[in-house]
C-alpha positions as CSV (number, residue, x, y, z in Angstrom):
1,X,-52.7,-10.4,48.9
2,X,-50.4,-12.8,47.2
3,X,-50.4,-11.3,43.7
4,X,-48.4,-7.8,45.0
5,X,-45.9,-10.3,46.1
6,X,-46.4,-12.2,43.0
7,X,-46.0,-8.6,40.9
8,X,-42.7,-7.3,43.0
9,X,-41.1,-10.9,42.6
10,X,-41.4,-10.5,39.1
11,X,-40.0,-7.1,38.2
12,X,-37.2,-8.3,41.1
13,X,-36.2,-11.0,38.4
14,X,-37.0,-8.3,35.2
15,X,-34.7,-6.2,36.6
16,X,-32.3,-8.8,37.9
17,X,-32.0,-9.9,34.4
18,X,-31.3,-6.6,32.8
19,X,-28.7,-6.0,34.9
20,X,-27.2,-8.9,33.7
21,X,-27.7,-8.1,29.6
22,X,-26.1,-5.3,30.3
23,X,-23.4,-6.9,32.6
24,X,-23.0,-9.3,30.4
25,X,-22.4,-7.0,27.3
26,X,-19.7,-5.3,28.7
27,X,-21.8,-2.3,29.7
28,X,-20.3,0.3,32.1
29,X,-20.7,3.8,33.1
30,X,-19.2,6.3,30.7
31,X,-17.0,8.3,33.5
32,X,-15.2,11.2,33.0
33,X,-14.6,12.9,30.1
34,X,-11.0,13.1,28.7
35,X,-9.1,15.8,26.9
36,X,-10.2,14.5,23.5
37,X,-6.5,12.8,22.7
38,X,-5.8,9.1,24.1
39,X,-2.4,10.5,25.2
40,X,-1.2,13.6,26.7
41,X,2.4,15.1,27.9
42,X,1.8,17.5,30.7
43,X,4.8,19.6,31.3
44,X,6.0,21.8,34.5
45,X,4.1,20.0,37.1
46,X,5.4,17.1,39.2
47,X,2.8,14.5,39.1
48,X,3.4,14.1,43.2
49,X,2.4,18.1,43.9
50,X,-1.1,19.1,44.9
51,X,-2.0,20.2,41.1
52,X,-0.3,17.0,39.7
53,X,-2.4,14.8,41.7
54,X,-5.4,16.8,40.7
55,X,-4.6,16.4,37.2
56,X,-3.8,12.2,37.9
57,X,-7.5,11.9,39.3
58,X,-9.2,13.7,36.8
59,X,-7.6,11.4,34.3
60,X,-7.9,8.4,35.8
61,X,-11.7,8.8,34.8
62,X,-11.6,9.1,31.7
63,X,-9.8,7.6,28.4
64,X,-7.0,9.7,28.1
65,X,-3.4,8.6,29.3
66,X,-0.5,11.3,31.0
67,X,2.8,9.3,29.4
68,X,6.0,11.1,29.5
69,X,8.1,10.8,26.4
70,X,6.9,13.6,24.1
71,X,7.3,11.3,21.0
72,X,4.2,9.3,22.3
73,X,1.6,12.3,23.2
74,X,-0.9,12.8,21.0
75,X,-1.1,17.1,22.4
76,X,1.2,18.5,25.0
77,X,0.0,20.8,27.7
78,X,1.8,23.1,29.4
79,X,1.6,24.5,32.2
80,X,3.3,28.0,32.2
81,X,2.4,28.9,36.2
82,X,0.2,27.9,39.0
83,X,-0.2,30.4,41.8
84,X,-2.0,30.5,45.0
85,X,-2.9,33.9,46.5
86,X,-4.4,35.6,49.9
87,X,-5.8,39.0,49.7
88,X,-7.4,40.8,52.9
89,X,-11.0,41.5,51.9
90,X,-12.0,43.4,55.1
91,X,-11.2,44.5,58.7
92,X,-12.8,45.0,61.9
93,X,-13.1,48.6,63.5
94,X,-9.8,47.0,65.9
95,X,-8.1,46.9,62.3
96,X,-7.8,42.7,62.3
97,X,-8.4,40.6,59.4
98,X,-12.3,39.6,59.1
99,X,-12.5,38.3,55.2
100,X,-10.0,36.9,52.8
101,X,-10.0,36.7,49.5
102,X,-7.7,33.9,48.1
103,X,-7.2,33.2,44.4
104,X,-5.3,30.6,41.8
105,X,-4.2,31.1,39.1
106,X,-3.7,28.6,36.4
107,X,-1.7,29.1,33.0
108,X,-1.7,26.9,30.4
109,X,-1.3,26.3,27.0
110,X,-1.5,23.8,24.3
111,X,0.4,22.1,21.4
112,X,-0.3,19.4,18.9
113,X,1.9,16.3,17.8
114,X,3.3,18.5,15.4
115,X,4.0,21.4,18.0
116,X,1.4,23.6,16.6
117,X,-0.3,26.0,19.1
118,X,-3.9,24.5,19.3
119,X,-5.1,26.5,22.3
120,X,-2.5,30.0,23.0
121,X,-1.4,30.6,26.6
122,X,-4.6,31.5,28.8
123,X,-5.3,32.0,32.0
124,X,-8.0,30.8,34.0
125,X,-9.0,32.1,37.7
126,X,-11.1,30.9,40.3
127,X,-11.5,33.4,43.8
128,X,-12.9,31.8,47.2
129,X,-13.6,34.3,50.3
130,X,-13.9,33.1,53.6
131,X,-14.5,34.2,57.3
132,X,-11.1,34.8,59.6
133,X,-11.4,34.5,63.1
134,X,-8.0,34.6,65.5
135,X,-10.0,32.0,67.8
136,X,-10.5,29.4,65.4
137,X,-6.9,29.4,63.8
138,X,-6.7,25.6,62.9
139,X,-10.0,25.2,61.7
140,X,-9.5,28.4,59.2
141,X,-6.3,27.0,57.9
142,X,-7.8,23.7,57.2
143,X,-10.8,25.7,55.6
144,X,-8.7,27.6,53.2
145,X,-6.4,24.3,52.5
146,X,-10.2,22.8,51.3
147,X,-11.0,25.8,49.3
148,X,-7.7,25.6,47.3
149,X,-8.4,21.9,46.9
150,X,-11.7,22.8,45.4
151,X,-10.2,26.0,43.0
152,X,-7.9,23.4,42.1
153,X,-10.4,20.6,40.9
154,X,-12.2,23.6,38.9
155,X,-9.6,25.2,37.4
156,X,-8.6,21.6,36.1
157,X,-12.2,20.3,35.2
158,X,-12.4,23.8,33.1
159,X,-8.8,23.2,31.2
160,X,-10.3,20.2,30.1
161,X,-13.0,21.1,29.0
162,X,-11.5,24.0,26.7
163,X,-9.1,21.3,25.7
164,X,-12.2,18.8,25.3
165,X,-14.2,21.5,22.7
166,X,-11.1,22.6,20.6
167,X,-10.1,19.5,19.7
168,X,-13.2,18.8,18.9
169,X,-14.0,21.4,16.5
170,X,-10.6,20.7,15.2
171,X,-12.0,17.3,14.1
């Protein structure tokens, strides 16, 4: 009976000590992945409005900076328009909204240091549909505030990564 204990202390201080070569090495987990530039201007959004602070957490993962003066950016995105959208999807027999579709839209384009177009205006979508019920007002409104949150997050994650691959393949 005393050598399982004897075996589990052991790999306790194996694995113990790893952790501290690699602690000790300055080992950490890689995070997110930038845009493939250590510096990046990002123009027409306010860093304080709901796509701004999506953009701000995204990069706070990863190595690449948002810095303002254009002279210190290694590639400038723009942001031509961002646009949330509600669509009725169906109705009941009574003729009330059952289903909405919303939508957001996200332009963009993007320029090198030298203001060369690296990546030409595109446009990328994401759609959500959801339930409506006049009962449950506040919890549908909160509902569709979370699935805007999350088109949000994608539509960003996939801008990166378009951003991430064509810079580089420009490499």
């Amino acid at each position: 009976m005393a050598e399982p204990t004897l075996r589990s202390a052991s790999r306790r201080r194996l694995l113990l000590a790893a952790a501290a070569l690699l602690a000790g090495c300055g080992f950490r987990p890689r995070g997110m992945a930038g845009l493939g530039a250590p510096t990046v201007q990002i123009n027409n959004v306010a860093r304080g409005s709901p796509l701004g602070q999506t953009i701000s957490r995204r990069l706070a993962g990863s190595e690449t900076q948002w810095v303002d003066p254009p002279q210190q950016a290694d590639i400038r995105l723009d942001v031509l328009s961002y646009r949330e959208e509600r669509d009725i999807l169906t109705l009941t027999k009574a003729g009330k909204v059952q289903e909405y579709l919303i939508r957001a839209r996200l332009n963009f384009r993007v320029l090198d240091k030298e203001g060369k177009e690296v990546i030409p205006p595109t446009e990328l979508v994401a759609e959500r549909d959801y339930s409506y019920d006049d009962n449950q007002i506040t919890a549908r409104a909160q509902e569709e505030a979370l699935l805007y949150a999350d088109m949000r997050q994608q539509l960003v994650d996939q801008m990166f990564l378009m951003v991430g691959r064509t810079l580089a393949n420009r490499k």
